[in-house]
Rosetta silent file (secondary structure, phi, psi, omega in degrees, C-alpha in Angstrom):
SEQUENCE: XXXXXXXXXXXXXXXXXXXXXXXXXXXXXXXXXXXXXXXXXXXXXXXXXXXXXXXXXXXXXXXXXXXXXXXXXXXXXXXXXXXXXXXXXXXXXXXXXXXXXXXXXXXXXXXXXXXXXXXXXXXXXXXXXXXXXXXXXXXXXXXXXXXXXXXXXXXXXXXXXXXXXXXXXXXXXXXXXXXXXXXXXXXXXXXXXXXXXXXXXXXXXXXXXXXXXXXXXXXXXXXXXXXXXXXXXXXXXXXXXXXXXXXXXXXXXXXXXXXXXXXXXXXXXXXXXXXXXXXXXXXXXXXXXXXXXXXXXXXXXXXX
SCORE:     score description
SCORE:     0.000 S_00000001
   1 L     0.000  112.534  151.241   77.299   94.018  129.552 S_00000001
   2 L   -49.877  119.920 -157.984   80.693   92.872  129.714 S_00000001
   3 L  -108.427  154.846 -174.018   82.482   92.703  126.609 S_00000001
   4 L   -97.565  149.489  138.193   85.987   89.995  125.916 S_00000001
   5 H     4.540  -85.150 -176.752   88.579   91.034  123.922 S_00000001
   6 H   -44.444  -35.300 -175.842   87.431   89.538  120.799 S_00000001
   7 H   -71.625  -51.455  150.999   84.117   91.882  120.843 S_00000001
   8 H   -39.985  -21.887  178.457   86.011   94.546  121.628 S_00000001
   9 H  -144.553    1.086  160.824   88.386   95.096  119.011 S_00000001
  10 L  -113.105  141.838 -165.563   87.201   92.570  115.949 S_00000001
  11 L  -101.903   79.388  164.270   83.949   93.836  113.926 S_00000001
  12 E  -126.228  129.568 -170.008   82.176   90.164  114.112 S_00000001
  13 L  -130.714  124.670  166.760   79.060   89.647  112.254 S_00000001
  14 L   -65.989  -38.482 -177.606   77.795   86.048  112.127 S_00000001
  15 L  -107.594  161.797  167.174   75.292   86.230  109.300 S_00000001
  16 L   -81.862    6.435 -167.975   75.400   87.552  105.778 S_00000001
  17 L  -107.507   11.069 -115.545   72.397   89.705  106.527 S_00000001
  18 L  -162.478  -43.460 -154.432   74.701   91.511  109.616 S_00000001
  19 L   -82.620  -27.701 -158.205   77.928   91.658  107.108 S_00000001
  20 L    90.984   -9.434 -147.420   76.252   94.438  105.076 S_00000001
  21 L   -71.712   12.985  170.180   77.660   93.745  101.453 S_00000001
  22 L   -69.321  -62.012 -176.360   75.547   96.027   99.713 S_00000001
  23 L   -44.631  -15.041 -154.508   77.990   98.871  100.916 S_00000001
  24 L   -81.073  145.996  159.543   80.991   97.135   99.951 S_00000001
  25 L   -69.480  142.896 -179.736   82.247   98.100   96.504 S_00000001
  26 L   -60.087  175.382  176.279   83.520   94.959   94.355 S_00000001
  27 L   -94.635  147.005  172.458   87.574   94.482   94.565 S_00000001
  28 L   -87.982 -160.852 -151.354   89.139   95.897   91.722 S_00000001
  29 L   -85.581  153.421 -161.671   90.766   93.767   89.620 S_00000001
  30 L   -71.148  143.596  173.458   94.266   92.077   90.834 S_00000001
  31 L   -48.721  179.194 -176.388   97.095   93.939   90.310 S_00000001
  32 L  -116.970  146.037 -165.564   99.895   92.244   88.005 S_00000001
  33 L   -55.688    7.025 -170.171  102.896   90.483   89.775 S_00000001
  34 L  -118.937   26.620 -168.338  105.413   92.924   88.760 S_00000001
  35 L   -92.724  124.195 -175.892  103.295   95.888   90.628 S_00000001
  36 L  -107.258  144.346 -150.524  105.646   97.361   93.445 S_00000001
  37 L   -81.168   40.649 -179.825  104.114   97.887   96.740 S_00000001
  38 L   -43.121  133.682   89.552  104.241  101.940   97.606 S_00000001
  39 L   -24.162   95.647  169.391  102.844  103.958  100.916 S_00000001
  40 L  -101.581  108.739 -176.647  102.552  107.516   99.407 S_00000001
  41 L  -132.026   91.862  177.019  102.056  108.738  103.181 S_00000001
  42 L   -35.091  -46.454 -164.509  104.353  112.544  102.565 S_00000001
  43 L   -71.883  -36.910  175.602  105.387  111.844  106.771 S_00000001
  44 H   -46.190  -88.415 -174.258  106.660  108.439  105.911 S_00000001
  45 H   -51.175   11.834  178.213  108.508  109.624  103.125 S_00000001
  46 H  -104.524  -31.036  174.017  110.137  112.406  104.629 S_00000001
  47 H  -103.534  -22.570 -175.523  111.367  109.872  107.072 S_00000001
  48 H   -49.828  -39.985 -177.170  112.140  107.155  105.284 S_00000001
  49 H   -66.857  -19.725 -160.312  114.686  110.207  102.967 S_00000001
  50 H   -98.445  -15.044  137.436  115.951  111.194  106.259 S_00000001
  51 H   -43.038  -61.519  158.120  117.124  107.883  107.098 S_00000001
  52 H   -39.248  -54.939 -170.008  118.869  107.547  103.995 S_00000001
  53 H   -70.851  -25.136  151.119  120.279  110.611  104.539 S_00000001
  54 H   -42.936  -66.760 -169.597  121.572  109.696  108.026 S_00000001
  55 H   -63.711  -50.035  171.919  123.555  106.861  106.822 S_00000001
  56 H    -7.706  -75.190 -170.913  125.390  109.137  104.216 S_00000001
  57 H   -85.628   12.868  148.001  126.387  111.272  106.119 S_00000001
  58 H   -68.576  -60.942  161.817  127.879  108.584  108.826 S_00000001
  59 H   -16.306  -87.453  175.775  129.148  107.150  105.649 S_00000001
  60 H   -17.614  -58.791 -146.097  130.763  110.632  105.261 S_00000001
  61 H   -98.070  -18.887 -171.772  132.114  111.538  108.553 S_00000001
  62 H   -87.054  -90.108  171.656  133.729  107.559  108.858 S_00000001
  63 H   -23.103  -83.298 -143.144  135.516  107.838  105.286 S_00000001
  64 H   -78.374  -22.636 -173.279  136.214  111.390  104.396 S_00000001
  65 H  -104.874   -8.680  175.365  137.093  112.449  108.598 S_00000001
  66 H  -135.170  -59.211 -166.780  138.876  109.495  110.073 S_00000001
  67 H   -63.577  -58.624  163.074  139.795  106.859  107.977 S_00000001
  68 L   -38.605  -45.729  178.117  141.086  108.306  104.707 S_00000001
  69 L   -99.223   15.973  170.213  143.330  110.725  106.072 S_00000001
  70 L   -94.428  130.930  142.232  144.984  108.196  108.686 S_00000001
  71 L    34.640  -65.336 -155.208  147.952  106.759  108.574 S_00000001
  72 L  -105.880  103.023 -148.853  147.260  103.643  108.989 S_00000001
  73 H   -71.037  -34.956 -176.824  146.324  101.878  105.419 S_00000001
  74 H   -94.133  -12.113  153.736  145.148   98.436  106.671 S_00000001
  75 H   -73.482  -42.297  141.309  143.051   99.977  109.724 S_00000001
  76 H   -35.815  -75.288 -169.890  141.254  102.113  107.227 S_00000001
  77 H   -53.103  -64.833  168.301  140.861   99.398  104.510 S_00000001
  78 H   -80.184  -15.719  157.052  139.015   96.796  107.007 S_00000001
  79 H   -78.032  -15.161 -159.495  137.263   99.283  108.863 S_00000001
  80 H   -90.673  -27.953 -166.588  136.006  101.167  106.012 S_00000001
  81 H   -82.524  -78.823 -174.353  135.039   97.579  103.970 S_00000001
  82 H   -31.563  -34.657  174.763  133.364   96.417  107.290 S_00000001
  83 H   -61.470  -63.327 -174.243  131.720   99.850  107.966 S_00000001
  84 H  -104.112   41.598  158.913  130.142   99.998  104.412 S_00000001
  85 H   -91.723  -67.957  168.450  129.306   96.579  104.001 S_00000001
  86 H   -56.475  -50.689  165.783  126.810   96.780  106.999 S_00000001
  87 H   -44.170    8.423 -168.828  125.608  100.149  105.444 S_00000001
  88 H   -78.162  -79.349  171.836  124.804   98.339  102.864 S_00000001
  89 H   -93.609  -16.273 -177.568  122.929   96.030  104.052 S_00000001
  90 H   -95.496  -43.439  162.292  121.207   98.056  106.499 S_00000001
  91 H   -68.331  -29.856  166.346  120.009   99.913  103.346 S_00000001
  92 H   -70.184  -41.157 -176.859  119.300   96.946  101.593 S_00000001
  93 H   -72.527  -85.841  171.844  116.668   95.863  104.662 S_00000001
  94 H    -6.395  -71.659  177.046  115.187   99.255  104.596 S_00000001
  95 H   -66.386  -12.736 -178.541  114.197   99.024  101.005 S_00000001
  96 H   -84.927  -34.462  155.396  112.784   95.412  101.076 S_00000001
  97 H    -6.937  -84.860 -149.643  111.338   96.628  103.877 S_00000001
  98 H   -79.440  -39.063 -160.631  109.366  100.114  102.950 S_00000001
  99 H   -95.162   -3.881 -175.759  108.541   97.494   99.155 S_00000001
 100 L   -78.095  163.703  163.005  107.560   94.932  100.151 S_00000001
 101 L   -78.475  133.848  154.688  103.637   93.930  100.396 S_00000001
 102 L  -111.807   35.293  131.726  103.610   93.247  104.405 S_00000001
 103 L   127.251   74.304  164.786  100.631   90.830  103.807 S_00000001
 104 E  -105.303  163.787 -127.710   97.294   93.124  103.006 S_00000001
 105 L  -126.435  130.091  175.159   94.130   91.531  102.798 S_00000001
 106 L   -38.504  161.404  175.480   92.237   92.051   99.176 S_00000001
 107 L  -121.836  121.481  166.775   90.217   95.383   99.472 S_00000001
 108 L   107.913  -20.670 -178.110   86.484   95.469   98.982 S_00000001
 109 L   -39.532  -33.227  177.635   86.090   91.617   99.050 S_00000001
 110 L   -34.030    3.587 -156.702   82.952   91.927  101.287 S_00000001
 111 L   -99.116  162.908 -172.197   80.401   91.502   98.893 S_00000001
 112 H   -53.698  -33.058  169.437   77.531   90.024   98.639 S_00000001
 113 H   -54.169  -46.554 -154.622   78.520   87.522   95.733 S_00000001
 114 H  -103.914   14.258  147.137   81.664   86.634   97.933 S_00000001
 115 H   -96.397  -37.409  153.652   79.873   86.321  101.094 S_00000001
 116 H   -48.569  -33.868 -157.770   77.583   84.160   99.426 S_00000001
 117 L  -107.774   32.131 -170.045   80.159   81.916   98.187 S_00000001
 118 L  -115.490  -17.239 -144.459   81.220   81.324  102.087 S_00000001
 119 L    -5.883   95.852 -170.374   78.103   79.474  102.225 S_00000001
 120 L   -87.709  156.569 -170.081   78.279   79.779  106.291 S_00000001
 121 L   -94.963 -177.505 -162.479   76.739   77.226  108.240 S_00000001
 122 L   -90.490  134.255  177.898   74.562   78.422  111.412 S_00000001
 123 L    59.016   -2.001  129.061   77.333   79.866  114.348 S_00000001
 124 L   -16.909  137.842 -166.249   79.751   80.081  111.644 S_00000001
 125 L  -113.050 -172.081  114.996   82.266   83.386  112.457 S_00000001
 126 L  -139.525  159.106  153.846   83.705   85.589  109.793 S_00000001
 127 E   -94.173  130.860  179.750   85.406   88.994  109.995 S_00000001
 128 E  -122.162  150.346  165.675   84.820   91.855  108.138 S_00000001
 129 L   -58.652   88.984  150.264   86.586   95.359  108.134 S_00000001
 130 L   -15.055  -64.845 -135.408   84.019   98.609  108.110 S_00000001
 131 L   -84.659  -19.289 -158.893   86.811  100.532  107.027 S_00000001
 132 L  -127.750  -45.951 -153.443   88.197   98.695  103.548 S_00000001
 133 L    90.736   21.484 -151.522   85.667   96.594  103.572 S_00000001
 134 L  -100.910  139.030  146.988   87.273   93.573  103.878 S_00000001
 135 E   -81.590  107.350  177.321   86.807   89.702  104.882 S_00000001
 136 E   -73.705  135.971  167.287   89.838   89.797  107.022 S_00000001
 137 L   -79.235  164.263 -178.291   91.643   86.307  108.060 S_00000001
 138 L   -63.626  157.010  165.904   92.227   85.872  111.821 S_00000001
 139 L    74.416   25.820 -163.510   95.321   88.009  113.266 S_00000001
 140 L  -135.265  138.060 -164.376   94.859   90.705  110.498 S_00000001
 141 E  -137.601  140.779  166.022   93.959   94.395  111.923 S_00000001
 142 E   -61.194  129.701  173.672   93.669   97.831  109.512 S_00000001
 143 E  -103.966  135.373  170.019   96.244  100.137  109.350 S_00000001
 144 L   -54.548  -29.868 -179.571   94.889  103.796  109.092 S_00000001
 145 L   -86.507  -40.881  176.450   97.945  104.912  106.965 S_00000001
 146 L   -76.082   -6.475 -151.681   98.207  102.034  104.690 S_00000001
 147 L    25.680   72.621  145.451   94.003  101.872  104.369 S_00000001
 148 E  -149.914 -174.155 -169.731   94.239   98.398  104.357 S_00000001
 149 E  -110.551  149.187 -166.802   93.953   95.360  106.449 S_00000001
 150 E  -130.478  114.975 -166.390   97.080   93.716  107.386 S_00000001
 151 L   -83.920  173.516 -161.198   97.829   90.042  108.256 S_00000001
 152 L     5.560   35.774 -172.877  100.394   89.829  111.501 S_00000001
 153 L   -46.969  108.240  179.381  100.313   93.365  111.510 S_00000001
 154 L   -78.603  -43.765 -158.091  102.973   94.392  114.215 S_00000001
 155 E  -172.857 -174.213 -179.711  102.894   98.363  113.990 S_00000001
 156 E  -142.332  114.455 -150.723  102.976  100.605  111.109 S_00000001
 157 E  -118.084  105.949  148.011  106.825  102.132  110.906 S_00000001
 158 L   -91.838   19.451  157.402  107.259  105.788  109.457 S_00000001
 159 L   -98.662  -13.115  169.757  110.908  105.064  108.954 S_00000001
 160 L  -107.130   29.531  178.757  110.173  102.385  106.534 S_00000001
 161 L    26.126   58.410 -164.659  107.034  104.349  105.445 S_00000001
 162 E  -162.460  169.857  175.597  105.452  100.718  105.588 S_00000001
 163 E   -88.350  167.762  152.467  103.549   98.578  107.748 S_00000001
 164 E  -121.910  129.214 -156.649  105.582   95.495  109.625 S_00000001
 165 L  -148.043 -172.645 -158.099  103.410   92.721  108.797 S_00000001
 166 L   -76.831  -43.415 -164.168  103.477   88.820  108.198 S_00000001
 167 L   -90.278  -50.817 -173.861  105.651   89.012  104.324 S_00000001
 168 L  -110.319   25.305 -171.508  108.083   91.640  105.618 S_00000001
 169 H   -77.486   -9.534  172.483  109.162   91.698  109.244 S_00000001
 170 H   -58.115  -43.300  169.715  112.036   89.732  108.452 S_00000001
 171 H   -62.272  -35.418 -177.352  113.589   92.813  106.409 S_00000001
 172 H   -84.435   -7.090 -178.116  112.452   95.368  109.201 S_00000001
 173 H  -113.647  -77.674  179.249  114.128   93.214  111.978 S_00000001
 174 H   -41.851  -81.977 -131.742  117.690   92.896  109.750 S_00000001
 175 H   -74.934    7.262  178.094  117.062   96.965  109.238 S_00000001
 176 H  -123.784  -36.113  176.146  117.185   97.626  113.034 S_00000001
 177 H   -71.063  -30.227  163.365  120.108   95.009  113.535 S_00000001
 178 H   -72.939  -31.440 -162.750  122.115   96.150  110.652 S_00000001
 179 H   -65.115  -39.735  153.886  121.341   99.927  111.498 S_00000001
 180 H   -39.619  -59.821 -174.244  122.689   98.821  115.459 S_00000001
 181 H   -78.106  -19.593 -174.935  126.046   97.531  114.381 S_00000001
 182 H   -73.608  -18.132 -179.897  126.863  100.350  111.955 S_00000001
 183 H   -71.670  -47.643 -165.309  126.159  102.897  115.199 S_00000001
 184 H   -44.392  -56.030 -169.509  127.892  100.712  117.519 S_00000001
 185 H   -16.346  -68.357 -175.212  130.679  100.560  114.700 S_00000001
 186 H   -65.083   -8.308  172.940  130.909  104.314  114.556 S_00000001
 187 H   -65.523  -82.453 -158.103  130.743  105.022  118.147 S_00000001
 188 H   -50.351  -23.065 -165.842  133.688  103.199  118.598 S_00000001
 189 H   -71.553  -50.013 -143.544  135.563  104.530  115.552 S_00000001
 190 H   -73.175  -46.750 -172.154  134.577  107.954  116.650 S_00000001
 191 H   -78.492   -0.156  162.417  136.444  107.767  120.509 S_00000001
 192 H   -89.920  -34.909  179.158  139.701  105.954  118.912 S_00000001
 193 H   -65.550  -61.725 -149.775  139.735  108.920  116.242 S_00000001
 194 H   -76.909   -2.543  165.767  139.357  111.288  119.085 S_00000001
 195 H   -74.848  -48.934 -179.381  142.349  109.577  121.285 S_00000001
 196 H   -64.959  -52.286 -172.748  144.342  109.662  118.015 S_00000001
 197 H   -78.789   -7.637  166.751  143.742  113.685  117.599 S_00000001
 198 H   -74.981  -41.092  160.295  144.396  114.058  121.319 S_00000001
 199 H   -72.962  -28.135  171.830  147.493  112.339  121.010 S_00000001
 200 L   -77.124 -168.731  178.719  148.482  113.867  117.318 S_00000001
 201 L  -117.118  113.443  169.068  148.667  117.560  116.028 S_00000001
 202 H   -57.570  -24.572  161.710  144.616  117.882  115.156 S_00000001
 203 H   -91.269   29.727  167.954  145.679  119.037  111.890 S_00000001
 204 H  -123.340   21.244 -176.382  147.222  115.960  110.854 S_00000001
 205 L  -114.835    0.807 -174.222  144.278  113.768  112.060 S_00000001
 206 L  -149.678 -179.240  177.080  141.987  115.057  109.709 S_00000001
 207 L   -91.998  -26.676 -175.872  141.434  116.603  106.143 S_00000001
 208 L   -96.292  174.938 -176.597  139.341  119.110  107.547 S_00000001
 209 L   -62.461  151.819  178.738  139.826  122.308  109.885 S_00000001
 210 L   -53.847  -41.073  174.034  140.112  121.299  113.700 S_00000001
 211 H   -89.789   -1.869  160.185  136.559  122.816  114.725 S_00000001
 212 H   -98.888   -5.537  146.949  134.867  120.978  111.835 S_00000001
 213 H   -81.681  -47.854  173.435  135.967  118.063  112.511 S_00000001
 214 H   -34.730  -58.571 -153.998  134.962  118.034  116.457 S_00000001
 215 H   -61.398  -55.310 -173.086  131.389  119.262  115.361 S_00000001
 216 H   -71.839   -7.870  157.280  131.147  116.506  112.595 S_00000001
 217 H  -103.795   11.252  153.558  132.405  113.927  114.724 S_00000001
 218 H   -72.346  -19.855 -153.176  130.212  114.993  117.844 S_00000001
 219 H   -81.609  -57.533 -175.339  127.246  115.000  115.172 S_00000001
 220 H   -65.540  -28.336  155.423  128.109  111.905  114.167 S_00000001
 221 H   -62.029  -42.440 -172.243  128.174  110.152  118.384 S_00000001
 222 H   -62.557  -49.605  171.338  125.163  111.963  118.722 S_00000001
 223 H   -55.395  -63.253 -170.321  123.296  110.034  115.723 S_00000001
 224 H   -52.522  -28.439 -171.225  125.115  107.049  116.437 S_00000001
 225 H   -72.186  -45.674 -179.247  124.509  106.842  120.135 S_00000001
 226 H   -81.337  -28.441  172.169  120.576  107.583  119.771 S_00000001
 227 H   -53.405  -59.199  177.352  120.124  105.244  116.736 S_00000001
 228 H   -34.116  -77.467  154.454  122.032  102.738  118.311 S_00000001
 229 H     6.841  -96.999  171.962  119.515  103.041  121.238 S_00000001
 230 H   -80.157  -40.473  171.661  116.657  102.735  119.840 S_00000001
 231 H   -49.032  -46.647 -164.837  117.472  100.314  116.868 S_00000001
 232 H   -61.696  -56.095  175.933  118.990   97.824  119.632 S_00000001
 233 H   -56.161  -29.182  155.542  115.207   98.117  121.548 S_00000001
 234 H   -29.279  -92.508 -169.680  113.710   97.776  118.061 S_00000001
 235 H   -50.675  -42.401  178.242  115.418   95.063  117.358 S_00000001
 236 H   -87.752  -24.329 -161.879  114.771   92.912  120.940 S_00000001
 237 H   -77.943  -39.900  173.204  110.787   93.963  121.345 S_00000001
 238 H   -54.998  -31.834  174.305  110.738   92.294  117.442 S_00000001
 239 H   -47.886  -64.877 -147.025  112.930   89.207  118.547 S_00000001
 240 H   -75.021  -15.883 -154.162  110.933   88.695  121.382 S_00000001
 241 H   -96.619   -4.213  172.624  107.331   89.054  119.903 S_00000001
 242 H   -78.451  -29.921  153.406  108.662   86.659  117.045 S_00000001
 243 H   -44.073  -52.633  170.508  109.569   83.870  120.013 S_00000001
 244 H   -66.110  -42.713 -169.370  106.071   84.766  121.301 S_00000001
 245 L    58.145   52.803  172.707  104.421   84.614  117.987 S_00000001
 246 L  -131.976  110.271  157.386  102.228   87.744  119.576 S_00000001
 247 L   -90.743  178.736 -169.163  102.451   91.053  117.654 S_00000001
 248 H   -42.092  -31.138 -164.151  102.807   94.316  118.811 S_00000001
 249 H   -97.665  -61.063  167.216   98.928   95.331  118.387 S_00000001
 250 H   -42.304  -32.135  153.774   98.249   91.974  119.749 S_00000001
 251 H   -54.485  -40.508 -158.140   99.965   92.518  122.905 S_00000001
 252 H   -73.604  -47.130 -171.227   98.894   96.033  123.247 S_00000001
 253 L  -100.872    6.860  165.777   95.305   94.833  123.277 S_00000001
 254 L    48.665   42.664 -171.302   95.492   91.987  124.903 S_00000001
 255 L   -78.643  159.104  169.616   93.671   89.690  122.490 S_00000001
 256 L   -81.501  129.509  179.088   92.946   86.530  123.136 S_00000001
 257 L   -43.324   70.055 -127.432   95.081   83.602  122.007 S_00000001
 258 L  -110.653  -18.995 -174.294   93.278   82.032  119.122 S_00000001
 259 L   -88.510  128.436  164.891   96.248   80.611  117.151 S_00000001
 260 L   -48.987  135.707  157.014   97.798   76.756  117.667 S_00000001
 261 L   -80.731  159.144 -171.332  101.492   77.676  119.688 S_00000001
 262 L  -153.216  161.695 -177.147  104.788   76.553  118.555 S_00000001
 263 L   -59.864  136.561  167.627  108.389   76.413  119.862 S_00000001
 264 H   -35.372  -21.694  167.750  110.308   79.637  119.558 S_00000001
 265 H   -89.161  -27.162  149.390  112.225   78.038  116.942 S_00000001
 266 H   -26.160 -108.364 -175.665  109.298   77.699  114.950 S_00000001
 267 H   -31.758  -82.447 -178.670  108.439   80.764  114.766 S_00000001
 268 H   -37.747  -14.960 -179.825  111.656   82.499  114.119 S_00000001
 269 H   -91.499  -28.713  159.682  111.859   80.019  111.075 S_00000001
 270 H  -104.316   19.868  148.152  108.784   81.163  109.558 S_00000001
 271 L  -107.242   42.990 -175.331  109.475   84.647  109.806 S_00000001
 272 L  -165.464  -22.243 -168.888  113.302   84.147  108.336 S_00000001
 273 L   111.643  151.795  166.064  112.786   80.823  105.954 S_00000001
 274 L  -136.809  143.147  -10.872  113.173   77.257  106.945 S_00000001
 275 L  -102.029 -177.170 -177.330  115.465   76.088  106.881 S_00000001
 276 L   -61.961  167.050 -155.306  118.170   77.879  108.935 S_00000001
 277 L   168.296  117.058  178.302  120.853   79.239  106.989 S_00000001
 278 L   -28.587    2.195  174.116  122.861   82.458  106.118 S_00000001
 279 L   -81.487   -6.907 -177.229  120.046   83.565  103.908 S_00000001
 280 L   -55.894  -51.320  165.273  118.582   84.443  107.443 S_00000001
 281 L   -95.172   38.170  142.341  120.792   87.315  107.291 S_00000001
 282 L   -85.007  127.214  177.084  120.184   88.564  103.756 S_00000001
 283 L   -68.384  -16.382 -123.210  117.974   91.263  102.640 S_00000001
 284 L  -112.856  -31.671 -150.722  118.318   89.481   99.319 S_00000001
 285 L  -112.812  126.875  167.740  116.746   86.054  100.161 S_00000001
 286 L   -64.999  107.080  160.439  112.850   85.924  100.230 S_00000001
 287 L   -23.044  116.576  161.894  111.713   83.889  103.359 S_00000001
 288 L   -70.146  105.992  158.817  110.239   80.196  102.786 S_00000001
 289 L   -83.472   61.145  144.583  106.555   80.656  104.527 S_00000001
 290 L    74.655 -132.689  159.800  106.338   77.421  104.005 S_00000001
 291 L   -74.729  146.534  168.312  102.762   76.528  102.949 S_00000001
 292 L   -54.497  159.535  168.897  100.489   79.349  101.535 S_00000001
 293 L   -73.964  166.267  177.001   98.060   80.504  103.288 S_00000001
 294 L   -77.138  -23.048 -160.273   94.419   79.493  102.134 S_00000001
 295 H   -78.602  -44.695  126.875   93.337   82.454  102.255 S_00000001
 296 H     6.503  -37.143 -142.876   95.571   82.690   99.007 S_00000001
 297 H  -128.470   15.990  164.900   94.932   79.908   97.288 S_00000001
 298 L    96.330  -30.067  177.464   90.848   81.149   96.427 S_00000001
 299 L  -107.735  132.970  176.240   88.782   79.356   99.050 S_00000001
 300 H   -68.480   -3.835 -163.047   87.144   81.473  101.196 S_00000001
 301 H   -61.223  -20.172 -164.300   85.548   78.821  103.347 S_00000001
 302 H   -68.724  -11.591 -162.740   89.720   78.457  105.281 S_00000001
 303 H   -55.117  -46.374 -133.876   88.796   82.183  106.322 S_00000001
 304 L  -104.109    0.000    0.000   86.063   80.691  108.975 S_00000001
C-alpha cells in the first residue's frame, strides 16, 4: 500500500474511538502569564553559555587589542559604538529567542472530555500527538527536546537552546543577522589592525605582548570567519523559507501543501509585525500576528 505524505508523517485518527483518550492524562492547569518559557536541555545550555561567551570575548579582542590602544580617537569611538551596538542586539535576539514560547500546543489536551467537545461530524480529520498527547493544529510537529508539539516548527536550535517556531522566528532570524554583521565587522577590523602593526612597531599597536596579540587576533578571524559563515546561511535558508511560508521540517519531508498561499510580502509581515517598520529590526518589539489563532481563543471545532 502506498502511503502520501500526510499518512506518513501525521498520526491521523478520524474517530474518537481511534484517538485513544483514555491514555491521555488531563492538561494541567494553565500556567500564569508572567511564567517564562525555559528548555532545561544541559546540551542546549552549554551552547547557548558558549555563545555568550563568544561574543565577549570578540567584545574583548575589538576593545581591549585594537581599538583602545590606537591612536586614532574617532576611529575607535565609532567603531567601538557600532561594534557593540550590534553585540547588543545580537544578544538581545538570542535571549528573546532561547524565552520566548515558539508556539507549543497545550500538553495532554487529548482527552476524552475534549475530544468529545469536538463533536466531529462523519470524515471529520483531527490530529493527535502519541507522544504529548496532544490535539495538534495543522503545521505543528513534536520536538523531542522540547517534549512538546510545536506550531510552524522550523528546527529545534541548540544555540538558542529553543525551538524556532511560529511566536519566535523573528528573534532567531535578527540573532543570525545581527551575529553576521558583528563577524563581518570584526573580520575587517582584524586585517586593518594587522596592516597597522605591519606598518607600526607591534609594540605600539597593542597593549599586549606581540605574540598575544597575533594569537588573540587570529582566534578572533577564526571565530569570526566561521560564525560569519554559517550565521549568513542561517540567516538566507530562514529568509527564504519565510518567502515560501514552508518550514524547515516541512521541506525536509516533503509535506503536502495544505495551507491557503500568500505573496512573499505577506509572509515576511507576519513573521516581523504588520505593518513594516523599524520595529522589524528590534529584538524589543513583539510581532503583530495579526489575528489569533482559534486554536487560542477556546474552540476546538477551528482545529478540524
Amino acid at each position: 500500500m502506498m502511503l502520501t505524505p500526510v499518512h506518513r508523517f501525521r498520526d491521523i485518527e478520524r474517530t474518537p474511538e481511534y484517538l485513544q483518550p483514555e491514555k491521555c492524562v488531563p492538561p494541567p492547569s494553565r500556567a500564569s502569564p508572567g511564567t517564562m518559557w525555559f528548555i532545561r536541555d544541559g546540551c542546549g545550555i552549554a551552547c547557548a553559555v558558549v555563545t555568550w561567551m563568544l561574543v565577549f570575548y570578540a567584545d574583548f579582542v575589538v576593545l581591549l587589542v585594537m581599538l583602545v590602544p590606537s591612536r586614532d580617537y574617532v576611529y575607535s569611538v565609532i567603531n567601538g559604538t557600532l561594534f557593540n551596538t550590534l553585540a547588543f542586539l545580537a544578544l538581545a535576539s538570542h535571549f528573546r529567542a532561547m524565552l520566548t514560547d515558539p508556539g507549543a500546543v497545550p500538553k495532554g489536551n487529548a482527552t476524552k472530555e475534549f475530544i468529545e467537545s469536538l463533536q466531529l461530524k462523519p470524515g471529520q480529520v483531527v490530529y493527535k500527538c502519541p507522544k504529548c498527547c496532544s490535539i495538534k493544529p495543522d503545521r505543528a510537529h513534536h520536538c523531542s527536546v522540547c517534549k512538546r508539539c510545536i506550531r510552524k516548527m522550523d528546527h529545534h536550535c541548540p544555540w538558542v537552546n529553543n525551538c524556532v517556531g511560529e511566536n519566535n522566528q523573528k528573534y532567531f532570524v535578527l540573532f543570525t543577522m545581527y551575529i553576521a554583521l558583528i563577524s563581518l565587522h570584526a573580520l575587517i577590523m582584524v586585517g586593518f589592525h594587522f596592516l597597522y602593526c605591519f606598518e607600526e612597531d607591534w609594540t605600539k599597536c597593542s597593549s599586549f605582548s606581540p605574540p598575544t596579540t597575533v594569537i588573540l587576533l587570529i582566534l578572533l578571524c577564526f571565530e569570526a570567519l566561521l560564525f560569519l559563515i554559517f550565521t549568513s546561511v542561517m540567516f538566507g535558508t530562514q529568509v527564504h523559507s519565510i518567502c515560501t511560508d514552508e518550514t524547515g521540517i516541512e521541506q525536509l519531508k516533503k509535506e503536502e501543501r495544505r495551507w491557503a498561499k500568500k505573496t512573499k510580502w505577506m509572509n515576511m509581515k507576519a513573521v516581523f509585525g504588520h505593518p513594516f517598520s523599524i520595529a522589524w529590526l528590534s529584538p524589543f518589539a513583539t510581532p503583530d500576528q495579526g489575528k489569533a489563532d482559534p486554536y487560542h481563543d477556546g474552540d476546538p471545532r477551528s482545529l478540524l
